[in-house]
VMD Tcl script that builds the backbone (N, CA, C; Angstrom):
set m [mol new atoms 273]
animate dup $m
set s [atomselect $m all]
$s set {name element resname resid chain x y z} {
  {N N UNK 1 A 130.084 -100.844 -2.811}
  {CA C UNK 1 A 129.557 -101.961 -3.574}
  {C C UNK 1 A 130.311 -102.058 -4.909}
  {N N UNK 2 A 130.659 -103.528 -5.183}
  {CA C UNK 2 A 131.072 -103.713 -6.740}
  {C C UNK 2 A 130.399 -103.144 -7.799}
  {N N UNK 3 A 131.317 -103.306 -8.570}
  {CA C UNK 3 A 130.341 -103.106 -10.102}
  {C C UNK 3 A 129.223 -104.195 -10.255}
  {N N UNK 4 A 128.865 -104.226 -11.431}
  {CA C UNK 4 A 127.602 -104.979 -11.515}
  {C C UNK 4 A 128.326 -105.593 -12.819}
  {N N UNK 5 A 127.935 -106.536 -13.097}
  {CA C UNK 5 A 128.211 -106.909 -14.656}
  {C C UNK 5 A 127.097 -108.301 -15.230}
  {N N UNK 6 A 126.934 -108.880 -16.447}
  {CA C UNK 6 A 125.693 -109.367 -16.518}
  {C C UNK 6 A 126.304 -110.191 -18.077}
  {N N UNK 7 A 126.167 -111.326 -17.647}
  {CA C UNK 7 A 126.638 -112.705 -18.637}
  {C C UNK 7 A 125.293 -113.205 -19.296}
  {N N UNK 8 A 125.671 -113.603 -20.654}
  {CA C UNK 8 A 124.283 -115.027 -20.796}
  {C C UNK 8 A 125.311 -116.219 -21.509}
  {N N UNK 9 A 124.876 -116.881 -21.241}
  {CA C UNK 9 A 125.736 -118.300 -21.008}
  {C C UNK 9 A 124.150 -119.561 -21.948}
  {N N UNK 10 A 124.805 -119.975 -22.843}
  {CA C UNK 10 A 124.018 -121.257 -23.438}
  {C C UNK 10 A 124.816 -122.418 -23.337}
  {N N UNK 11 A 124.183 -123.085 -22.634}
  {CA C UNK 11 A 124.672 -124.214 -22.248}
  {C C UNK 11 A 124.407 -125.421 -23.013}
  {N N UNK 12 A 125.546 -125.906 -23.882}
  {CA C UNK 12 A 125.043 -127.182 -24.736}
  {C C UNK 12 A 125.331 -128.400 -24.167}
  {N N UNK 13 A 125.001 -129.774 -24.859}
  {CA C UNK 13 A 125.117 -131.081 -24.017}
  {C C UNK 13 A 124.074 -131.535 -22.932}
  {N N UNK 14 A 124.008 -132.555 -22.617}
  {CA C UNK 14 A 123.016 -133.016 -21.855}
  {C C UNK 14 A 122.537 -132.247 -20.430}
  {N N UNK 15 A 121.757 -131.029 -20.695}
  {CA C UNK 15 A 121.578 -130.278 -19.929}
  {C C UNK 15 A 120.230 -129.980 -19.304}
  {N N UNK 16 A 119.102 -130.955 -20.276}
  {CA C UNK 16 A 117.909 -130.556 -19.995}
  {C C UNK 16 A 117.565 -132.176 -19.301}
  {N N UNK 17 A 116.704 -131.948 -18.286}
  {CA C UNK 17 A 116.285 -133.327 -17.690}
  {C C UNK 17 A 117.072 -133.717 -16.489}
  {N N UNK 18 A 118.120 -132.988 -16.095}
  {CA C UNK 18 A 119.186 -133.651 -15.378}
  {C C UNK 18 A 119.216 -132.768 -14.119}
  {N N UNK 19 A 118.465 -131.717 -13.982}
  {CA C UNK 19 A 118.394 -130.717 -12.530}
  {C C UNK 19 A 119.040 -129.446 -12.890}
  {N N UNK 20 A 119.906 -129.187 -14.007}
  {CA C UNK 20 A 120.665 -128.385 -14.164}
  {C C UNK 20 A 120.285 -127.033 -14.148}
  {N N UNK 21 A 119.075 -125.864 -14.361}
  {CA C UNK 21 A 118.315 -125.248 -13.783}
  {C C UNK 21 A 118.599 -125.315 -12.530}
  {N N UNK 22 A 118.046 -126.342 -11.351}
  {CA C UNK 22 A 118.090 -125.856 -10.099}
  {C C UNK 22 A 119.727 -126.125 -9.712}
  {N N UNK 23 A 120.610 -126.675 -10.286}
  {CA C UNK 23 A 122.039 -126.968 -9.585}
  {C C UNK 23 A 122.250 -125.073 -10.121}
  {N N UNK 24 A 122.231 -124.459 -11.018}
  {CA C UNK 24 A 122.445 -122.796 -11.536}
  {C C UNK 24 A 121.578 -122.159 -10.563}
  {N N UNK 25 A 120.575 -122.447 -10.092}
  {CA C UNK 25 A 120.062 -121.702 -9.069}
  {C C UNK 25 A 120.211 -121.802 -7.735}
  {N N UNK 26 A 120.636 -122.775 -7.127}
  {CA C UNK 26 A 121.336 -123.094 -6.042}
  {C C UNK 26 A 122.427 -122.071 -5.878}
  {N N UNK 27 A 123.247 -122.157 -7.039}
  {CA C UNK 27 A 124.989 -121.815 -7.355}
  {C C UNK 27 A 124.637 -120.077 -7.032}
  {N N UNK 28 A 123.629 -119.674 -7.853}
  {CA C UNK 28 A 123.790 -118.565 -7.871}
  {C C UNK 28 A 122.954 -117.710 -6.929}
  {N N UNK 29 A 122.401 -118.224 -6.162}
  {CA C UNK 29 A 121.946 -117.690 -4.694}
  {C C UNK 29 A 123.131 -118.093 -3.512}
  {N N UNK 30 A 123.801 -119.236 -3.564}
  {CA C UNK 30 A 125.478 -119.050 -2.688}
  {C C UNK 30 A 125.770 -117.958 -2.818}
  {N N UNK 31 A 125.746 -117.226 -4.121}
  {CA C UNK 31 A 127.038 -116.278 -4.470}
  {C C UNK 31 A 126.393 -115.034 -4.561}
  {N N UNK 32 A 124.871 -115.027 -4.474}
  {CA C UNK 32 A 124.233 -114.049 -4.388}
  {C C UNK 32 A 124.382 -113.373 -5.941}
  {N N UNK 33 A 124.026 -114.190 -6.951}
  {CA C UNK 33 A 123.510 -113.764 -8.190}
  {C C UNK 33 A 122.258 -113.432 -8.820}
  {N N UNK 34 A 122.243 -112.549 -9.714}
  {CA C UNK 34 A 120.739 -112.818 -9.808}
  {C C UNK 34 A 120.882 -113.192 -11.542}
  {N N UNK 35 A 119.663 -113.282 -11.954}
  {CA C UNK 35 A 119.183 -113.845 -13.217}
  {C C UNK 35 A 118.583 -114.863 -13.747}
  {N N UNK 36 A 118.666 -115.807 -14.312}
  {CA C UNK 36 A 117.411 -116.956 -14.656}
  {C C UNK 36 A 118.788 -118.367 -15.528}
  {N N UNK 37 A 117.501 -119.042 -15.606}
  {CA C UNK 37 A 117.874 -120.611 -16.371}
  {C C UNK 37 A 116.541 -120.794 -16.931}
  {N N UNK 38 A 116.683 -120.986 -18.197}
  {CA C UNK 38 A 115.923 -121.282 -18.817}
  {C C UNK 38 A 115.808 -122.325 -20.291}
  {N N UNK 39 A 115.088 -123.189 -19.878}
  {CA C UNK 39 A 115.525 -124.630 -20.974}
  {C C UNK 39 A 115.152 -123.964 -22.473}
  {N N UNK 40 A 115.886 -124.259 -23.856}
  {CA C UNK 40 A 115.384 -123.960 -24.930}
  {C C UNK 40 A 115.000 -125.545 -25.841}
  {N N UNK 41 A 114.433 -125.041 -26.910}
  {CA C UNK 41 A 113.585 -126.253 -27.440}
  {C C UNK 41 A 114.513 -126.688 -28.194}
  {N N UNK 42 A 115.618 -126.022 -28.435}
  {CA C UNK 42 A 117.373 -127.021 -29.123}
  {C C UNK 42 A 117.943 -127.758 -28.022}
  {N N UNK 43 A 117.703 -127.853 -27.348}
  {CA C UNK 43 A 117.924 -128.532 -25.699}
  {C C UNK 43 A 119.394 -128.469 -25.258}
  {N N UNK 44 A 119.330 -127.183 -25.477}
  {CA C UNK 44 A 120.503 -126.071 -24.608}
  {C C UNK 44 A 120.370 -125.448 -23.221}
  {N N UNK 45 A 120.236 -124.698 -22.625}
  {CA C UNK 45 A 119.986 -123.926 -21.290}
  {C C UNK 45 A 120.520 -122.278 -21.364}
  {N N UNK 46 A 119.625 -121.758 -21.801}
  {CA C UNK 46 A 119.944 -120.062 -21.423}
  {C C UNK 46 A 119.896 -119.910 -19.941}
  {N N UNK 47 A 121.363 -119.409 -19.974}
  {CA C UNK 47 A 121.249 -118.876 -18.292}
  {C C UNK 47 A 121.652 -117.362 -18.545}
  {N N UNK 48 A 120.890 -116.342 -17.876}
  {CA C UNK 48 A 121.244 -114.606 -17.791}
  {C C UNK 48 A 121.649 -114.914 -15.752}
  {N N UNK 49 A 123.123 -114.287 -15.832}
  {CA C UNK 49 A 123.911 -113.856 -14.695}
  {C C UNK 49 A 123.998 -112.283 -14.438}
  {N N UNK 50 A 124.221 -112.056 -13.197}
  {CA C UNK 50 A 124.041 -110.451 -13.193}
  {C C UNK 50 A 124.487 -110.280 -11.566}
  {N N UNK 51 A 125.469 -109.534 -11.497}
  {CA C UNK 51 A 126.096 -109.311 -10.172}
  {C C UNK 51 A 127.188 -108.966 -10.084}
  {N N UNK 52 A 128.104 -109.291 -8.737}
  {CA C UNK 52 A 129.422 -108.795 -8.788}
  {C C UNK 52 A 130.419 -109.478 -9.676}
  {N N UNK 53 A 131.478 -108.971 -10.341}
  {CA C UNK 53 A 132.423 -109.553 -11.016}
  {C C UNK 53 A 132.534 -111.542 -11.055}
  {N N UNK 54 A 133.407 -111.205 -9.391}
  {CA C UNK 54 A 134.085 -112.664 -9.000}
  {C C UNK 54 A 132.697 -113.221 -8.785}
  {N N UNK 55 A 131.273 -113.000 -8.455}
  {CA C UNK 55 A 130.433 -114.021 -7.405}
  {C C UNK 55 A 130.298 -114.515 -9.688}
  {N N UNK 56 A 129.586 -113.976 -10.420}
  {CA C UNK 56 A 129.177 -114.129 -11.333}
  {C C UNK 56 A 130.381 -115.233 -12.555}
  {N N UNK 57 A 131.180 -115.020 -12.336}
  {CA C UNK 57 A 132.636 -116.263 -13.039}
  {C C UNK 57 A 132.452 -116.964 -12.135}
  {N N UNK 58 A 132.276 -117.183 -10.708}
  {CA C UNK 58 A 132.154 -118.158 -9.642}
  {C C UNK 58 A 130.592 -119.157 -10.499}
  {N N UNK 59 A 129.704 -119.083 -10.537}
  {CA C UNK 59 A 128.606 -119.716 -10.949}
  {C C UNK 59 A 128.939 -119.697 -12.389}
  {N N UNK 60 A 129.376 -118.590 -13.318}
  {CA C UNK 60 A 129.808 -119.180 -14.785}
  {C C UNK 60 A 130.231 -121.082 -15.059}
  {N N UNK 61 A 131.492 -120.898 -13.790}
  {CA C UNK 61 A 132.230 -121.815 -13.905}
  {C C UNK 61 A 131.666 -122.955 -13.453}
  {N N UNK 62 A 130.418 -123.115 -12.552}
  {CA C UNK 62 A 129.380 -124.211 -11.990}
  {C C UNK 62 A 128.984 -124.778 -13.300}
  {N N UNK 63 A 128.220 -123.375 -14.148}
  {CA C UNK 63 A 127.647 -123.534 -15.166}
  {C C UNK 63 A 128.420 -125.003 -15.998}
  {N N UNK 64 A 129.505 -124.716 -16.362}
  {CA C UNK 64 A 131.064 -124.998 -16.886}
  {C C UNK 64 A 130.705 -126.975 -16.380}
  {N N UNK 65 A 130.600 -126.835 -15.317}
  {CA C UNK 65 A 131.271 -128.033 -14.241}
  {C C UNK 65 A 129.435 -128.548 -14.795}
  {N N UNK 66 A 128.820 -128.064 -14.549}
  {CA C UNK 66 A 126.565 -128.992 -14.408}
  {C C UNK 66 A 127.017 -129.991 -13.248}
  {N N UNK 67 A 125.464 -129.986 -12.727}
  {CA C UNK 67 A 125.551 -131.213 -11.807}
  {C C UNK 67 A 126.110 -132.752 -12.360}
  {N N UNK 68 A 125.924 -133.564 -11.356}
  {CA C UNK 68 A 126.604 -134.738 -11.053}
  {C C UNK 68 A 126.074 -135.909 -12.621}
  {N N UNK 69 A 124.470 -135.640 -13.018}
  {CA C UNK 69 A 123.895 -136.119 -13.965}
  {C C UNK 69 A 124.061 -135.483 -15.439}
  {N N UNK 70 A 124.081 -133.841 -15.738}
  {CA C UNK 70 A 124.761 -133.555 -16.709}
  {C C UNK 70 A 125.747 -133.729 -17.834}
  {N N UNK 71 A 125.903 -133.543 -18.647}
  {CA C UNK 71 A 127.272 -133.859 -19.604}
  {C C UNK 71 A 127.574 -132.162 -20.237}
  {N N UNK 72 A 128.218 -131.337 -19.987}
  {CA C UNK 72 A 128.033 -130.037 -20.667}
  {C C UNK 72 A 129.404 -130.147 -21.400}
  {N N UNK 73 A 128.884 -129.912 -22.585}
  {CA C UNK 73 A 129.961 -130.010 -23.717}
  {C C UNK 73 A 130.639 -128.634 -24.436}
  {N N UNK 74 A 129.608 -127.853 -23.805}
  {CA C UNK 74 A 130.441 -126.115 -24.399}
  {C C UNK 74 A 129.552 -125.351 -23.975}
  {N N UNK 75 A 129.904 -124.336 -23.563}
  {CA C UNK 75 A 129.631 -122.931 -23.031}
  {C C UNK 75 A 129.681 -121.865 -23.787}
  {N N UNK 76 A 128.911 -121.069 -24.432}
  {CA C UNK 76 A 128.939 -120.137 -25.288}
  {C C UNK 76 A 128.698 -118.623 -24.386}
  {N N UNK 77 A 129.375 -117.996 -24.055}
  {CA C UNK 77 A 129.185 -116.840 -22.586}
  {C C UNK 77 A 129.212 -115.768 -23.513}
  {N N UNK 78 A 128.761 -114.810 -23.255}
  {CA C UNK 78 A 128.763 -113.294 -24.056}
  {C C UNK 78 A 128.453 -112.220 -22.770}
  {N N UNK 79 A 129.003 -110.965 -22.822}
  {CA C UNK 79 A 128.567 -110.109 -21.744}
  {C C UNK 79 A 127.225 -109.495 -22.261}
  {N N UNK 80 A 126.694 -108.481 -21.550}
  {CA C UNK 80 A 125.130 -108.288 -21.950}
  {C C UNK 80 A 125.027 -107.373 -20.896}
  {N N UNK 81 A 124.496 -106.399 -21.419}
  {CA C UNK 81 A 123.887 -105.158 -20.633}
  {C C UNK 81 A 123.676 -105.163 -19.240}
  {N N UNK 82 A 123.976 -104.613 -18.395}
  {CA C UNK 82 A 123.204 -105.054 -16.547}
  {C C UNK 82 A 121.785 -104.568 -17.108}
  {N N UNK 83 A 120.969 -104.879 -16.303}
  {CA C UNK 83 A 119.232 -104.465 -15.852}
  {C C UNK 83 A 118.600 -104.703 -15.079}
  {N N UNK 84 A 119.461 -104.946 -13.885}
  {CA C UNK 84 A 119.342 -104.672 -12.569}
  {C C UNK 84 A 118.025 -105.031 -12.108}
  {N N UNK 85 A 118.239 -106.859 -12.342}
  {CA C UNK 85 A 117.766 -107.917 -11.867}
  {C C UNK 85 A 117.664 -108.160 -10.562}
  {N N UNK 86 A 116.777 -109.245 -9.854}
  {CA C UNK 86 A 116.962 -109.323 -8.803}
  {C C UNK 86 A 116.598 -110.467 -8.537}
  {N N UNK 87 A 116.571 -111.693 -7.933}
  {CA C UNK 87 A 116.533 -113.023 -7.559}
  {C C UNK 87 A 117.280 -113.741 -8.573}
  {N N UNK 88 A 116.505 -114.724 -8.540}
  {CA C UNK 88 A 116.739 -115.951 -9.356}
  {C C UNK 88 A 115.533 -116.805 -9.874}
  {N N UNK 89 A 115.061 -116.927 -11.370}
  {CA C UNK 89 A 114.663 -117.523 -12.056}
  {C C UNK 89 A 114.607 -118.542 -12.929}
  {N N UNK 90 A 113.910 -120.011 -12.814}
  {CA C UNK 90 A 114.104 -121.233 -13.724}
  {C C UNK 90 A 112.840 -121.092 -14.482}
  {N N UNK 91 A 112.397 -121.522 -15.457}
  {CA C UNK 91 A 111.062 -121.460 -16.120}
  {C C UNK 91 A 111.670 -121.704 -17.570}
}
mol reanalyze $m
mol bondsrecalc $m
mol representation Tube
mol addrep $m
């Protein structure tokens, strides 16, 4: 098994209202990620990633792209401790 490694990603630009939560949770059950999306009241999107190397830059870069209704204007990514998460969470 890979390493593990574990991103948080704030997502600025028109991100809240538009599905973007479930298009990150979609993405990151393809790739078999785990971690969450979660809307903030600056109307950004905290997303915590956690998994193998490539599956986890694979959904970064979704992040990057937002669904079809989105506008994402910058990505702020930082690495962050593993803690050996497991599914996927929106709330």
């Amino acid at each position: 098994m890979a390493e593990r490694v574990a991103r948080e990603l704030v997502v600025h630009g028109r991100v809240q209202g538009v599905f973007f939560r479930a298009f990150v949770a979609d993405s990151a059950r393809r790739h078999g990620v785990a971690g969450s999306a979660v809307n903030e009241t600056d109307g950004t999107v905290r997303v915590r990633l956690e998994g193998e190397p490539d599956a986890v830059a694979a959904v970064e870069a979704d992040c990057a792209a937002g669904p079809d209704r989105a506008v994402v204007e910058r990505v702020e990514a930082s690495d962050v401790p593993v803690a050996g998460l497991d599914g996927f969470a929106t709330g």
